[in-house]
Steps between C-alpha positions, in 0.01 A plus 500: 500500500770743554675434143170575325464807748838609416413450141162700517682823670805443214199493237342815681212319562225452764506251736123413541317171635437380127857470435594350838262246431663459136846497658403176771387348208762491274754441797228198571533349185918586424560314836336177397770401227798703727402293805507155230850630433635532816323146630682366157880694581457388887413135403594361193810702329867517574649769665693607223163577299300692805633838481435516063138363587427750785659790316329416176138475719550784647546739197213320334274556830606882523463522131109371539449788764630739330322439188198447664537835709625685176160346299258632789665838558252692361158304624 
């Protein structure tokens, strides 16, 4: 909530209920597939491979919530 608050005053926009509720939602949904990630690095790969994984999540997961916060900026 505070990265898509962060990006709503960078974005000069208002912080108002509807996009709260927009931003829990798409956090909702990008955790799903982050948390299958991190069950998947903490489980079942090497070592070697867990910091590539996480890194590569974590841009993709940041990347959703930014483009989701840039696509609703103006609603």
């Amino acid at each position: 909530m505070a990265y898509w608050g962060l990006l709503s005053v960078k974005n000069q926009g208002n912080i108002t209920l509807k996009s709260a509720t927009q931003a829990a939602k798409s956090i909702g949904v990008g955790s799903i597939p982050y948390l299958g990630v991190d069950y998947l690095v903490t489980n079942k790969l090497k070592k070697r491979y867990c910091l590539p994984v996480w890194s590569a999540a974590e841009i993709a997961y940041n990347s959703f919530l930014a483009g989701v916060a840039y696509l609703t900026k103006n609603t």
